[in-house]
C-alpha positions as a printed Julia matrix, in Angstrom:
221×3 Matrix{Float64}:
 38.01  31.84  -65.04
 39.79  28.97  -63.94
 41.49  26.42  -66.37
 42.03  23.47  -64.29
 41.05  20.16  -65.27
 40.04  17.6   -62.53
 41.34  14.25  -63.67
 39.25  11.28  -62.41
 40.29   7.56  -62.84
 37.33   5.37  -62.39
 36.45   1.82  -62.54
 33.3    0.58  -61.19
 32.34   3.43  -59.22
 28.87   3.81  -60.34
 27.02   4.45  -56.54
 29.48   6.95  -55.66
 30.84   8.68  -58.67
 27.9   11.25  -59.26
 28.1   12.82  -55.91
 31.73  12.94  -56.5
 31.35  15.43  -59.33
 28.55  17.27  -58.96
 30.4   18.71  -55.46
 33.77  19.28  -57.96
 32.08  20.79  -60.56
 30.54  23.62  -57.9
 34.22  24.71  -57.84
 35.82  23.44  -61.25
 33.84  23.47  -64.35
 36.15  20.79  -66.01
 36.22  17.49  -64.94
 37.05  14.42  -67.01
 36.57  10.93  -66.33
 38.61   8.14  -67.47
 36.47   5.11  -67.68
 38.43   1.7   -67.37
 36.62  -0.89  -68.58
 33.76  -0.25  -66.21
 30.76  -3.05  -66.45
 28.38  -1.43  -63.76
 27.42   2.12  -65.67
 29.83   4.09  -63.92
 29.71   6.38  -67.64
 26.36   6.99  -67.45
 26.62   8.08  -63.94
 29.49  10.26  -64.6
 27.98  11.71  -67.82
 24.72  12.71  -65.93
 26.3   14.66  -62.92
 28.3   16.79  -65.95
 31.24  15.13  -66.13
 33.34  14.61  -69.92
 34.13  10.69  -70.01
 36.46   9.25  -71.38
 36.39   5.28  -71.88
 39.41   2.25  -72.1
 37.82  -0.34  -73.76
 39.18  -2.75  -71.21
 40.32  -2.61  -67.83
 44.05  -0.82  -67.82
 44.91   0.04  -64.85
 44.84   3.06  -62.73
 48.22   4.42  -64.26
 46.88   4.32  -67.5
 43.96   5.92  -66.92
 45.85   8.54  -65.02
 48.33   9.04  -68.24
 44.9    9.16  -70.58
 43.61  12.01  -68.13
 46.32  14.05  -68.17
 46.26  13.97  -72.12
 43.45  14.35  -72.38
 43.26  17.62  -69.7
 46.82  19.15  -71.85
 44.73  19.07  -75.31
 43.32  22.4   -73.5
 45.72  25.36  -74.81
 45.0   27.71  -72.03
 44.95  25.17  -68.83
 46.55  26.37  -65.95
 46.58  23.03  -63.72
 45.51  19.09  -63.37
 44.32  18.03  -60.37
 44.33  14.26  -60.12
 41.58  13.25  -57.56
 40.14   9.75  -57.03
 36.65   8.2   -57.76
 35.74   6.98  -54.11
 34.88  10.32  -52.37
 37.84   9.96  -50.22
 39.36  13.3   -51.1
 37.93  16.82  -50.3
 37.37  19.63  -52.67
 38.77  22.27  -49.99
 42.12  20.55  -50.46
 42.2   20.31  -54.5
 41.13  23.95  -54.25
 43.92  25.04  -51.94
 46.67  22.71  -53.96
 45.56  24.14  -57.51
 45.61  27.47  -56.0
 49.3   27.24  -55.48
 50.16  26.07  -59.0
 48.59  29.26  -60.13
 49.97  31.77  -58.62
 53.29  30.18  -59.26
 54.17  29.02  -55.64
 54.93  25.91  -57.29
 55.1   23.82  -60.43
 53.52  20.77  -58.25
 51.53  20.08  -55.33
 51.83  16.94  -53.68
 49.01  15.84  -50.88
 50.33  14.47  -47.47
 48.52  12.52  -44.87
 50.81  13.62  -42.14
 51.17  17.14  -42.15
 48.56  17.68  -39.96
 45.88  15.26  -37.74
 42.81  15.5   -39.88
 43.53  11.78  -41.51
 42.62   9.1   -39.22
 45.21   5.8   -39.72
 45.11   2.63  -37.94
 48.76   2.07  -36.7
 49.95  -0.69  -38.89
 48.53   1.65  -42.07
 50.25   4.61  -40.76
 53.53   2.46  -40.28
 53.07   1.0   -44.11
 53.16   4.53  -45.26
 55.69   6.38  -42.97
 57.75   3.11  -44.78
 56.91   3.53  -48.09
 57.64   7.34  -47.78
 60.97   6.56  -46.48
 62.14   3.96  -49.27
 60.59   6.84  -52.14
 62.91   9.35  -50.16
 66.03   6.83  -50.1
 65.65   6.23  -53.88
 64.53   9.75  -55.29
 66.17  12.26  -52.93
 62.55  13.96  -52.1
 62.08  14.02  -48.8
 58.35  13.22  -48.96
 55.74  12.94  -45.79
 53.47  10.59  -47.79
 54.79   9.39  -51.61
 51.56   7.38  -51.99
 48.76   9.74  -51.84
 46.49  10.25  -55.32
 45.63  13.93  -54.52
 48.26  15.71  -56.79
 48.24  19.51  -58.62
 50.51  19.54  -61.38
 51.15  22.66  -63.62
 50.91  21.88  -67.28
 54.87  21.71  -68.29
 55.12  19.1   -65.47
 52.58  17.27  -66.92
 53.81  16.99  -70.41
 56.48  15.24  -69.13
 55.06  12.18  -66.91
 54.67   9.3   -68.85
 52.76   6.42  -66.86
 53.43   2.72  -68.0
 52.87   1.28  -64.51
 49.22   0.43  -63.12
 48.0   -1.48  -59.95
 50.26   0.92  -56.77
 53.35   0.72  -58.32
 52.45   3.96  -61.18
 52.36   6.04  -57.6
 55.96   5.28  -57.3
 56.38   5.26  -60.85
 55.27   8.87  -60.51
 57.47   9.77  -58.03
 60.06   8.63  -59.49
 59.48  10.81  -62.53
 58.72  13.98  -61.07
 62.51  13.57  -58.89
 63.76  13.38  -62.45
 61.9   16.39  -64.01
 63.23  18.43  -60.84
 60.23  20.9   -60.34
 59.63  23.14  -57.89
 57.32  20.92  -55.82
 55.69  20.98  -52.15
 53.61  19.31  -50.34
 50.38  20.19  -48.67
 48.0   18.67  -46.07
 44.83  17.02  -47.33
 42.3   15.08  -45.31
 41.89  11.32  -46.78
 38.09  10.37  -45.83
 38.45   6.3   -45.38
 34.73   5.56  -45.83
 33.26   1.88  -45.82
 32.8    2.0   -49.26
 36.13   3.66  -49.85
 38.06   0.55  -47.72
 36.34  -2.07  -49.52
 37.28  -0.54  -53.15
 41.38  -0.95  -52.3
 41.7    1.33  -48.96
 42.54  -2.13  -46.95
 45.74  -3.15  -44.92
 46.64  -5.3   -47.37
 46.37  -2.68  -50.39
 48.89  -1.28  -48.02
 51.45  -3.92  -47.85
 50.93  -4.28  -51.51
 52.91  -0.75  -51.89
 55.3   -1.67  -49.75
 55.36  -4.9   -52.45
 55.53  -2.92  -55.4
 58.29  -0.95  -54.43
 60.31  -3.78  -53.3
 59.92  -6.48  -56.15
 58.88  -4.28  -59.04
């Protein structure tokens, strides 16, 4: 049986977070949820669909939460792979199943989701040309010549993770973990995901704006 722990930072994500994992858990039986500082019952939710929670006291950030998950997942002595995947809904199990399937038969120590390897994900213009930016300054300053450096679906094998250590939050821990994994030097590829920008999903950080707050992040940080 599979090992591999789904990873799920959440903060107020109480409407959507059930149906979330009750469709992982079909294909993973462990999925943890790292409550930060959530004030709407997004525990409760996640408790009742099956999930194991986890809670910050206070809000963190996603990065921390991110870092808690992963310890979390590693206290596990025979897992096999973390699959970080986000609250929202906007990722699809297909793809975490595909991505975790290559970090177990030893294709590759980590998976990396991309937007633009093929034309599921639909991007307004000035979003896609945030991105295709971003991806080129994480390329300039890492060496990895990454398609999309900002996306949250990620498979990591277990001796990667032991060595990422988030400290950033808001968008700048995605570069943060970029930056890391360029200095671990894994084997790493990436793979095509579709990113499902719902209504809900736009209004929790999915906006333009969130976009040109990467391209902030990376600048100024």
């Amino acid at each position: 049986m599979s090992r591999t722990w789904i990873v799920i930072p959440m903060y107020n994500e109480a409407s959507v977070v059930g149906g979330v994992i009750e469709g992982l858990l079909k294909e993973f039986p462990h999925v943890v949820c790292v409550d930060d500082g959530s004030t709407d019952g997004s525990q409760s939710a996640a408790r009742g669909a099956g999930a194991v929670v986890v809670q910050h006291p206070v809000n963190l950030g996603q990065g921390a939460a991110l870092q808690t998950g992963i310890e979390f997942a590693l206290q596990d002595p025979e897992i096999d792979c973390i699959v970080t995947f986000d609250a929202d809904g906007q990722h699809r199990v297909e793809d975490a199943m595909a991505m975790a399937s290559r970090i177990r038969t030893g294709e590759a120590d980590i998976v990396l989701g991309s937007r633009f390897l093929d034309g599921r994900t639909k991007l307004s213009p000035a979003k896609r040309l945030v991105l295709r930016t971003a991806a080129i300054q994480s390329r300039l300053a890492t060496g990895m010549a990454l398609t999309d450096a900002h996306n949250g679906l990620r498979a990591i094998g277990p001796d990667v993770a032991r060595k990422i250590h988030l400290t950033q939050n808001r968008m700048a821990h995605a570069s943060e973990f970029i930056h890391q994994v360029a200095e671990i030097k894994p084997r790493w590829v990436e793979h095509p995901v579709e990113i499902l920008y719902t209504d809900y999903s736009k209004a929790k950080g999915q906006s333009l704006l969130n976009s040109v707050n990467i391209i902030a992040d990376l600048l100024f940080r």
